[in-house]
N, C-alpha and C positions, 0 to 999 in steps of 0.2 A: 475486698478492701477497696475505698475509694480512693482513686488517686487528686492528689492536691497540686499539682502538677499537670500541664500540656504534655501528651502522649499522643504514639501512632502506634494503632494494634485494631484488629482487626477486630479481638474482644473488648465488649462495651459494654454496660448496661443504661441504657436511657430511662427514664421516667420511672419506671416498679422494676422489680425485682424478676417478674416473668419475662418482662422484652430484653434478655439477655442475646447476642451473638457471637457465633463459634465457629460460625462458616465466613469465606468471603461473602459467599451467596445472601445467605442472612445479614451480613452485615454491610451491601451496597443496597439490598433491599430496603436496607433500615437510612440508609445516608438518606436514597430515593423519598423515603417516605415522610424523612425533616426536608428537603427541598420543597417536595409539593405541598408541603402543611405552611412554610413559610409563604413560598407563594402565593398560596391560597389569602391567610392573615392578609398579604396589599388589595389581594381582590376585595377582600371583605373591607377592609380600609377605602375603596375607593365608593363601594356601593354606601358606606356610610358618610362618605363625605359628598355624595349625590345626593341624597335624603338631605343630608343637612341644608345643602344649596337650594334645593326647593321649601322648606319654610321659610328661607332669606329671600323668596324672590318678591320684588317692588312689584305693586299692583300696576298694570296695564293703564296708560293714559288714554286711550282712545276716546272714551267719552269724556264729553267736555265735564268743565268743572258743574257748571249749571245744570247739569240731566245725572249726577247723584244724589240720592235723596241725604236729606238729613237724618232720617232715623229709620234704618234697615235693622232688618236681625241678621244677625252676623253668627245663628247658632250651628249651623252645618258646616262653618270654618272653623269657628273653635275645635269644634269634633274632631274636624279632620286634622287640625295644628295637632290635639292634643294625640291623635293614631302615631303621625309622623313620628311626634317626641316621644313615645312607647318605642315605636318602632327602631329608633336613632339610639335608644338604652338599651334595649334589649341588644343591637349591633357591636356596641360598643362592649358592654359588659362580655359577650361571646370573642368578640376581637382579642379584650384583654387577658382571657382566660387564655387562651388560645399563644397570646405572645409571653404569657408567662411559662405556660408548658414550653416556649422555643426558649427561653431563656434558662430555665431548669436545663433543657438539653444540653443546652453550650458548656455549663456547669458539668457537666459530665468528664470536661475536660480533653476530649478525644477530638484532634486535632479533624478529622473528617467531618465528622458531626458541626464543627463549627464553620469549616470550610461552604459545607451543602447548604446549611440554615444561609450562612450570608451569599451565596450564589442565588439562593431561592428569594431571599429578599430583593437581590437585583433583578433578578427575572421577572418579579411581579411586580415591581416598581417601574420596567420598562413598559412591559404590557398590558398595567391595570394605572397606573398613577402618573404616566409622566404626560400625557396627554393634555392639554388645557380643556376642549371640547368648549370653544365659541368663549371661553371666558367665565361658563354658568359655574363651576368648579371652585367651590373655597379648598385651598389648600393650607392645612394644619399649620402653624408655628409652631413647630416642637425640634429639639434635634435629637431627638432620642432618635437613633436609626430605626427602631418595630412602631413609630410614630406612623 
């Protein structure tokens, strides 16, 4: 039976039917193993909001206005703009997936489980996202906390 309701018991079942536990053992192995998935989620958030920062960055001034030509091919930046933006969807869509599985978990109801997912979100958020790094870092507008 699912409970509709916040509980503490040491029995849970997260995500299928098979990840059920009955031990403590199994079942701080399993807290462990939403902390580190959480965390992981800011890392993966931070690697994707580095990508993003690098197609925002402003072309370099150093040469003067007069020693750019007027008509360059620009087809090896496209390429590369368009890898990035491959790259920045495929991040994101994994990300998402990723934070909806941590959201399914919470939905479980078991007070531990939500405990560890939001300790693990701090944890990656201290160590992957709170950093500025020189300023090159866009930082999301979102308040969803898995933002």
């Amino acid at each position: 039976m699912m409970h509709m309701t916040f509980y503490w018991s040491k029995t849970v079942t997260l995500l299928i039917d098979s990840w059920k536990t009955d031990s403590w053992t199994s079942y701080l192995l399993s807290l462990l193993a939403c902390l580190l998935a959480s965390a992981f989620y800011q890392y993966l958030e931070n690697r994707r909001l580095r990508l993003k920062a690098i197609t925002f960055q402003k072309p370099s001034a150093t040469a003067p206005q007069n020693q750019i030509p007027l008509l360059r091919s620009n087809l090896a930046g496209d390429k590369a703009k368009l890898g990035v933006k491959l790259a920045g969807a495929f991040l994101f869509g994994f990300n998402s997936a990723i934070g909806y599985l941590l959201m399914l978990a919470v939905m479980s109801f078991n007070i531990g489980v939500l405990v560890a997912i939001v300790i693990g979100l701090a944890i990656g958020y201290f160590f992957f996202r709170s950093g500025n790094d020189e300023g090159t870092f866009i930082e999301a507008d979102n308040a969803c906390a898995c933002a």
